[in-house]
N, C-alpha and C positions, 0 to 999 in steps of 0.2 A: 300607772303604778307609782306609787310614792316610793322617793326617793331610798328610804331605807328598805323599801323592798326589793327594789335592784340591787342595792349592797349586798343584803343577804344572798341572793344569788349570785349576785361574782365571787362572793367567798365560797359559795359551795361550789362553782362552775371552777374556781382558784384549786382549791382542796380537788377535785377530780384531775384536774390536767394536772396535777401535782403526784397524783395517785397512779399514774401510767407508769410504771416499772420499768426504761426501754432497756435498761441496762440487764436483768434478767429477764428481759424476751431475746436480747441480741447472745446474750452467752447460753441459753440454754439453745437457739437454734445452734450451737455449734457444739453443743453435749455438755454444757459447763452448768453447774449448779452457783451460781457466787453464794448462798448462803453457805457452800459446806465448802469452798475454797479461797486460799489468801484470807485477808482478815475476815473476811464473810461477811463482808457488808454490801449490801446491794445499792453499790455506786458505780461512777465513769473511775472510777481510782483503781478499786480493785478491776477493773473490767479491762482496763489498760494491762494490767501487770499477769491476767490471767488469761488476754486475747492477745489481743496488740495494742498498739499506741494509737494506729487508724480509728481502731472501733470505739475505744474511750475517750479520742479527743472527741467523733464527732459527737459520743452519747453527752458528754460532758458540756459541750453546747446548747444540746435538745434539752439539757436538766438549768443549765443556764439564764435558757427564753422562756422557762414556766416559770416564774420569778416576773419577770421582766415584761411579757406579752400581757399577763394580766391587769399591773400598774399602770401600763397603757392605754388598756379598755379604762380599766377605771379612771383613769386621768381625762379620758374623752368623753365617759358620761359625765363629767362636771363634778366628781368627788374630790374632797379637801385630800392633800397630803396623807394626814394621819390614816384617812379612808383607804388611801391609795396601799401604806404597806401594811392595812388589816388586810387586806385583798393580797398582796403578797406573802405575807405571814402563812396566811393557808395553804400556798402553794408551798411553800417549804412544811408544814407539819403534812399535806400530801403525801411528799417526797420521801418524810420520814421514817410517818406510819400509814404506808400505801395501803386503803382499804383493797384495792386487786390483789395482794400480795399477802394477807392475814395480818398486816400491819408491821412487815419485815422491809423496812427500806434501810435508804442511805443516810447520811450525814446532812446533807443541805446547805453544803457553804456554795456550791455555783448558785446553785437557786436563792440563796440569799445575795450574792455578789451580784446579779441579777439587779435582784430589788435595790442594792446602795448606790449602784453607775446610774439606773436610771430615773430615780426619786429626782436628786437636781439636776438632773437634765432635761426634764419636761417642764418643771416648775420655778418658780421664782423663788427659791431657796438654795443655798450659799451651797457650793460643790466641796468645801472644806473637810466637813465629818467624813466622807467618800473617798479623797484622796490620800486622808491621813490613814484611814483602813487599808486601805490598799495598798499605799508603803509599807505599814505593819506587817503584811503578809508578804510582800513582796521582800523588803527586806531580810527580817524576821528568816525567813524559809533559806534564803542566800545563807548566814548566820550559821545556823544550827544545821541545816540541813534537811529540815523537819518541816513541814505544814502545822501538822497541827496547834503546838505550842502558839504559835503567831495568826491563826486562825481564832483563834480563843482571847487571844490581846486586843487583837481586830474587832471584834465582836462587841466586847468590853465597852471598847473604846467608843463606839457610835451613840449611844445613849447619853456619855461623858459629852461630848464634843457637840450634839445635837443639842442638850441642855446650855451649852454654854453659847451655841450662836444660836439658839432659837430661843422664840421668846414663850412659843405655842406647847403647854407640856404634854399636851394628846403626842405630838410626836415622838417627844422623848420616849413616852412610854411606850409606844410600840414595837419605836427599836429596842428598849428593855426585852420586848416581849421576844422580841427575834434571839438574844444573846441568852434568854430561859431556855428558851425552846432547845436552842445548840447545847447547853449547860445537861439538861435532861435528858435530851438522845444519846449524850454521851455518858449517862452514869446509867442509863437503863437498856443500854446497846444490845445487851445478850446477859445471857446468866454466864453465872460466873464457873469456869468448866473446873472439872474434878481433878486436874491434874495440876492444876496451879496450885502452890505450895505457900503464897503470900499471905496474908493475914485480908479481909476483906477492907479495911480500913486504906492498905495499901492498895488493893485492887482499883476499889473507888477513888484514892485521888492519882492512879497512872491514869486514870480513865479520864479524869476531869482534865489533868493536863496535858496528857500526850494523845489521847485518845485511846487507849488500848489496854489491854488486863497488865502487860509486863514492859520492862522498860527497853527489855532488846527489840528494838524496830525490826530487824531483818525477820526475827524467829517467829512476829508477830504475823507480817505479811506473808511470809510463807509455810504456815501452817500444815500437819497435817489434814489431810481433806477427814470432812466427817462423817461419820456414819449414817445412811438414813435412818435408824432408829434413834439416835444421838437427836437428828434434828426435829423426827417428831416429839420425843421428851422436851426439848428447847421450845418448841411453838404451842406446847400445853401449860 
């Protein structure tokens, strides 16, 4: 099989194992809907806050190594770099918009964190753009208090940082592609619900920067629960 035919299939084989929901398989075996509780995004975040800590650190792992497991295969059939985070790229838009799930997923920053620890550390490419992310987050989150805002810096920042120590701009862009992806999931997360009294303009950019419709964190994550008619008008 030629070479770009095996790529095409680790990005679809990436996009499936990316599409595994474990997070609403693990909450609904214990009666929890995550689409219509806490923020209602079907992540290890919400799954923490709405099970325990047990079950979201280890889902938050398993979301983690679909990122990661695939860069690997690809690293070992002999794909460049840039091949390597198209093939993780997929796993995070999986993650996103899980075909198992009618394309209701999470966010995708483990599964991108994932893809940036282990791009230079297989390859002969500079660990710099990786650690600077991940102080961003790392700090950033101490700061505020917040993920998200510094998950979004983070993000930014890799295409920045990859363009200035790399010389190859296939790579650049596909961490572009990765900080789109994150940019899009979060201004098309969910429609915008009827009770919010913001202007959409403001809805869009809480969303863009904190991730979420309003600026109170606490009122956000813990929502009331929704309606199942609510959520089938949401999924249409």
């Amino acid at each position: 099989m030629p070479h770009w035919g095996i790529w095409i299939i680790l990005i679809i084989g990436a996009y499936l194992l990316g599409s595994v929901p474990a997070s609403y398989l693990v909450a609904r075996a214990r009666g929890i809907d995550l689409r219509k509780q806490g923020t209602r995004q079907v992540g290890s975040g919400n799954l923490w806050r709405m099970t325990s800590r047990k079950y979201g650190l280890a889902i938050g792992i398993f979301d983690f190594a679909k990122g990661l497991i695939m860069v690997v295969i690809a690293y070992a059939l002999d794909m460049d770099i840039a091949e390597q985070v198209v093939v993780g790229l997929a796993a995070v838009v999986g993650h996103n918009w899980p075909v198992f799930l009618s394309f209701h997923g999470g966010r995708g920053a483990a599964t991108t964190l994932g893809i940036v620890i282990i791009v230079p550390s297989i390859n002969d490419s500079t660990a710099l753009p990786a650690v600077i992310a991940i102080s961003i987050v790392v700090l950033g989150t101490v700061i505020v208090r917040s993920s998200s805002l510094p998950v979004l810096i983070s993000a930014a920042s890799l295409p920045a940082t990859y363009g200035a120590f790399q010389t190859d701009i296939a790579i650049t862009m596909t961490f572009l592609a990765l900080f789109l992806v994150l940019v899009i999931k979060r201004l098309t997360a969910q429609p915008m619900r009827e009770d919010i009294t913001i202007s959409k303009k403001q809805v869009l950019l809480n969303r863009f920067l904190f991730d979420r419709d309003i600026r109170d964190r606490k009122a956000w994550m813990f929502q009331e629960p929704i309606e199942p008619q609510e959520l089938l008008e949401d999924n249409d």
